[in-house]
C-alpha positions in Angstrom: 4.4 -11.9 9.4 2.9 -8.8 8.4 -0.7 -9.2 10.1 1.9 -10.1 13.5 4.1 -6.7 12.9 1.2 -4.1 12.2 -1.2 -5.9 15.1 -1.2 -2.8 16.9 -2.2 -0.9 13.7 -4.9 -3.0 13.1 -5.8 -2.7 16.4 -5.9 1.4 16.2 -7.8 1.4 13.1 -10.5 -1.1 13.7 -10.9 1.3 17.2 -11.6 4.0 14.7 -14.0 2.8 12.9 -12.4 0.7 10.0 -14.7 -2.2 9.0 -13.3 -5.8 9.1 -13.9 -6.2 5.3 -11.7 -3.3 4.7 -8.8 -4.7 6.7 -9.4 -7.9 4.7 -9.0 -6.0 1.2 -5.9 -3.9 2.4 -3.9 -7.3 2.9 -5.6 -9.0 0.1 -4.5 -6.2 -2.3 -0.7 -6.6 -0.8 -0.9 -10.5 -1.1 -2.2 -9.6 -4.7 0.5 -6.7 -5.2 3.3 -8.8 -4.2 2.4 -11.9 -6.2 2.1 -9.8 -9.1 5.6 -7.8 -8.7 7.3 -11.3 -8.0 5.8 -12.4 -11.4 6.8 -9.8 -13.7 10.3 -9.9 -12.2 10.3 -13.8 -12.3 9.1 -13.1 -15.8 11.5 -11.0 -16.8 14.6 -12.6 -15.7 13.4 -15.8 -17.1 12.9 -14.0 -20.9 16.5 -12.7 -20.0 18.0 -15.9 -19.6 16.2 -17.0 -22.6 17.1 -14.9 -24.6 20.4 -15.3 -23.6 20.4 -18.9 -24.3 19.4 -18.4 -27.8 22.1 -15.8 -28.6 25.2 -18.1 -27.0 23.7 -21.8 -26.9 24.8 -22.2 -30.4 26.0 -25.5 -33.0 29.2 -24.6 -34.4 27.8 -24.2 -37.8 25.6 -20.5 -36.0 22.5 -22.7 -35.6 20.6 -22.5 -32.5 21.4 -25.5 -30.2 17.3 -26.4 -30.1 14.9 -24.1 -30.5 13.2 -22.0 -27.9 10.3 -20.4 -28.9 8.9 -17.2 -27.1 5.0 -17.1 -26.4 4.0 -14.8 -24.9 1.1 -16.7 -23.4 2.5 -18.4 -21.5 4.0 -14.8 -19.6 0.6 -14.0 -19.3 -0.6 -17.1 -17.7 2.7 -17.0 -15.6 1.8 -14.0 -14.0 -1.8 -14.4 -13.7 -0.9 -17.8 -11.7 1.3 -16.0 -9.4 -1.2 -13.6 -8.5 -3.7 -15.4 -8.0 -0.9 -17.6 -5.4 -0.4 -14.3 -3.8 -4.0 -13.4 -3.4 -4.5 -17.2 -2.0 -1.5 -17.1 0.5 -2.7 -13.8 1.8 -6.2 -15.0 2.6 -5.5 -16.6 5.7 -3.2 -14.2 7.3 -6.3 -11.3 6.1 -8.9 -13.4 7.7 -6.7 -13.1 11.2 -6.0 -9.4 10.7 -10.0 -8.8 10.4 -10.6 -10.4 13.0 -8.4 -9.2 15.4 -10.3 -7.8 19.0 -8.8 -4.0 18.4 -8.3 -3.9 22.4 -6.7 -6.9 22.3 -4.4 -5.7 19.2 -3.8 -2.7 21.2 -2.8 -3.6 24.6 -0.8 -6.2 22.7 
């Protein structure tokens, strides 16, 4: 969607001079951005409800209902997978934008 929206942009600022590897990074680096900001939020409402579960999932006796344990690992690889998704999902739509006739892009 975004390559459709900012066509005309594109279009404007390949006409000035902007190389088509540079209008591949820009949407590579907000495939990549986005991927990564979903993570750490996905991240961090999935320690919340975690931890939540271990504080009221209890056995009457105070004992935890089962065990969760927290590695932090397993965050890390979490958000280095969803990047790397974000960076992969963006590829396509930066391949169109760099290649996009700037007249073309222009006259719309």
């Amino acid at each position: 969607m975004s390559v459709v929206q900012k066509s005309r942009e594109i279009g404007i600022l390949r006409a000035m001079g902007i190389s088509r590897g540079q209008v591949l990074r820009v949407f590579l680096l907000q495939g990549g951005l986005l991927g990564l900001l979903g993570s750490i939020g996905g991240a961090g409402m999935g320690l919340a409800a975690l931890l939540l579960w271990q504080r009221y999932a209890l056995n009457p006796d105070g004992t935890p209902l089962f065990p969760l344990a927290i590695e932090p690992g397993l965050f890390v690889a979490s958000l280095a997978l969803a990047t790397l998704t974000g960076l992969v999902a963006a590829f396509a739509p930066a391949l169109r934008a760099a290649r996009l006739d700037p007249v073309v892009a222009i006259r719309g």
